[in-house]
N, C-alpha and C positions, 0 to 999 in steps of 0.2 A: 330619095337618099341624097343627102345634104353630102357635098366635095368641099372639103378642107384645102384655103388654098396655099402652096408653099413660097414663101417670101423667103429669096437667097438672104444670107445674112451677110453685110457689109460691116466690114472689119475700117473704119475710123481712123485707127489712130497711123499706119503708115500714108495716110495722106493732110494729116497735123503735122505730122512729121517733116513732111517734104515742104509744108507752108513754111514753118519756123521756120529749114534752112534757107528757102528761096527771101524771106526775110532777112533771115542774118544777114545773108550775102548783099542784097539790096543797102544795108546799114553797113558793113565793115569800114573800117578808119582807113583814109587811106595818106601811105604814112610816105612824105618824098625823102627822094636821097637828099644828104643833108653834106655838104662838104667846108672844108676848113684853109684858109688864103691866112698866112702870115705876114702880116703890111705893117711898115716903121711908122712907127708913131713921135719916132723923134733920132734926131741924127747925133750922139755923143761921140767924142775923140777916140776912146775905145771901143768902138759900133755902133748900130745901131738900135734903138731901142723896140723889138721888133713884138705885135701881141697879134691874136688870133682873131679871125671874122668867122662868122659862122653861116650859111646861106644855103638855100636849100637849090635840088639842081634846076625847077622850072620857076627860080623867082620867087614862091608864092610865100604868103603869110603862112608862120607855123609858130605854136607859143615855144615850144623847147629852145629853138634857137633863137628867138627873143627875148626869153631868159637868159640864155649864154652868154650871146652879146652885152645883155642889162650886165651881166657880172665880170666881164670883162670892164664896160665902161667905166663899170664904179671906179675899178683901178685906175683906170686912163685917168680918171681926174681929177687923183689922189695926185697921182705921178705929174700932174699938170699945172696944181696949185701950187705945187713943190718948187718947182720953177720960179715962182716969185715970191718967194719968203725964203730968204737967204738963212735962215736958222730949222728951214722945214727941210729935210731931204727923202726922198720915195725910190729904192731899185726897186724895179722891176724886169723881168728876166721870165721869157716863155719856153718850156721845152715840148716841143710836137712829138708824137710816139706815131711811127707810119706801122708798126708790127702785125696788126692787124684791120683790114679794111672793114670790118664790121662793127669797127669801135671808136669811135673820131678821139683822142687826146691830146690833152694842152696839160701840163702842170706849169702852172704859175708859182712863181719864186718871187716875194716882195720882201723887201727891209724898208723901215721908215723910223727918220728918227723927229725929234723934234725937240730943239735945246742938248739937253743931258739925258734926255730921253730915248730909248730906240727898241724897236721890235721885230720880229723877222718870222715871215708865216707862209703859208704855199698853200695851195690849192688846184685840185685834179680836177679836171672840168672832159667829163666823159658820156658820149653820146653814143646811146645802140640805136645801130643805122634799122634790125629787122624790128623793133620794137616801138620805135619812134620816140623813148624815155632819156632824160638824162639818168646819167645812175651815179648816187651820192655813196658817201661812204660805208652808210648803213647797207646800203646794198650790196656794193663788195664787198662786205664782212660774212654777208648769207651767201652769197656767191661761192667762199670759200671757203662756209660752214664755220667760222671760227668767230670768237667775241672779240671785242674793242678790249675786255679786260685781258683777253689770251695775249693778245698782240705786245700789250703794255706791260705786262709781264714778265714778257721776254723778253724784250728791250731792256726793262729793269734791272733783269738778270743779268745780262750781256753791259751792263755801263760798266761795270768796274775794270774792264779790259781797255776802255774808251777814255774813263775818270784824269783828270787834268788836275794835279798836286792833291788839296785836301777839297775841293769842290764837292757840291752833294746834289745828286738828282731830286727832285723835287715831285715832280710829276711828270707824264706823257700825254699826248693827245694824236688821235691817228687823223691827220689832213689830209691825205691823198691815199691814189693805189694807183698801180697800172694792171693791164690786161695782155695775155701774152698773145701767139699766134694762133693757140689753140683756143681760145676764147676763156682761160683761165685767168683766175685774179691770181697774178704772181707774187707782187711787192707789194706793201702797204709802205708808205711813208709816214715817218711816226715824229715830231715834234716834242723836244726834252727839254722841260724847265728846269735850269740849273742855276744854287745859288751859288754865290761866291763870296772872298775878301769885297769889301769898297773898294775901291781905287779910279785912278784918271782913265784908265778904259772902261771900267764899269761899275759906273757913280752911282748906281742902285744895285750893286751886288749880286747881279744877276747876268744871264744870258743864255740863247737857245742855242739849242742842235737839232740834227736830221739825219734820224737815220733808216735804213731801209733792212723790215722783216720779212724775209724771203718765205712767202708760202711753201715749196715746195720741202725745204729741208728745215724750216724755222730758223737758219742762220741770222746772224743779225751783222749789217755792214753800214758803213758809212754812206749820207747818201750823196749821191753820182756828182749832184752837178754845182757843191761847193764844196 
């Protein structure tokens, strides 16, 4: 009489399983703390002219904050060439946001003009420390669930309380945000093209504003730091 013989049956897939993860783990990114030093880049009668460095805490090469840096520098020599062209002039003006440690910010404030010429634009330069990504504006927009159009909207709404004689708003554009201490997108900074008269202040009829739409209540107010 022929004995059949019993082969235990081995179940596969929880030791696939446990490869992948010891895998993954073997690959994960790994991501350094990344901190932020405010150094004068030029000494003027009313201050200094102070912009951001970006550096990570052991030294190493990391591409986000070499991005940072790269769009910091751009400015720096903007602001630099400005210097020797008596008809070229560049502000620049950095605000740091310490509110929350998980989020490095810089908004940058620049005006430049050139001749009869002049422009004025800002820029949120915003690092998450657990994620190791800058995050652009498109980002806080999803962050706080709301569109570029929602924001501009409301802004739009809110100009005629702001409106300067017969001036007309033109369009908006959101340049910046900040993040609060709960890790919320609170403000967007919203940039307003307005037309105007000609005239010897503004010999193309034109000029910007800045104002700040408060995520939590959608208020809309002047922004902070001109």
């Amino acid at each position: 009489m022929s004995r059949i013989l019993s082969i235990p049956k081995i179940h596969i897939w929880p030791y696939l399983l446990c490869l992948i993860l010891l895998l993954s783990g073997c690959t994960e990114k790994h991501v350094p703390r990344v901190s932020v030093e405010m150094i004068a880049l030029a000494r003027e009668e009313d201050g200094d002219v102070m912009v951001p460095k970006f550096m990570t805490s052991d030294g190493s090469e990391w591409d986000p904050v070499t991005e940072l840096n790269r769009q910091v520098e751009s400015l720096e020599n903007l602001y630099l060439s400005a210097q020797a062209d008596e008809d070229h002039s560049f502000l620049l003006e950095s605000y740091p946001d310490s509110s929350n440690p998980d989020y490095l910010q810089v908004t940058l404030y620049y005006e430049e003009s050139y001749g009869t010429e002049s422009e004025a634009s800002l820029q949120s330069l915003v690092y998450d420390q657990d994620q190791g990504v800058i995050l652009r504006n498109q980002d806080a927009l999803t962050m706080a669930g709301i569109s570029g159009v929602q924001v501009s909207s409301a802004v739009g709404k809110a100009y005629p309380s702001f409106q300067r004689g017969e001036d007309e708003l033109h369009s908006t554009e959101v340049q910046g945000f900040a993040i609060d201490e709960n890790g919320k997108v609170s403000d967007f900074y919203v940039k307003l093209f307005i037309y105007t008269e000609e005239s010897d202040l503004y010999p193309d009829g034109k000029y910007e504003l800045f104002y700040v739409y408060h995520t939590e209540d959608g208020s809309v107010a002047p922004f902070p730091f001109r």
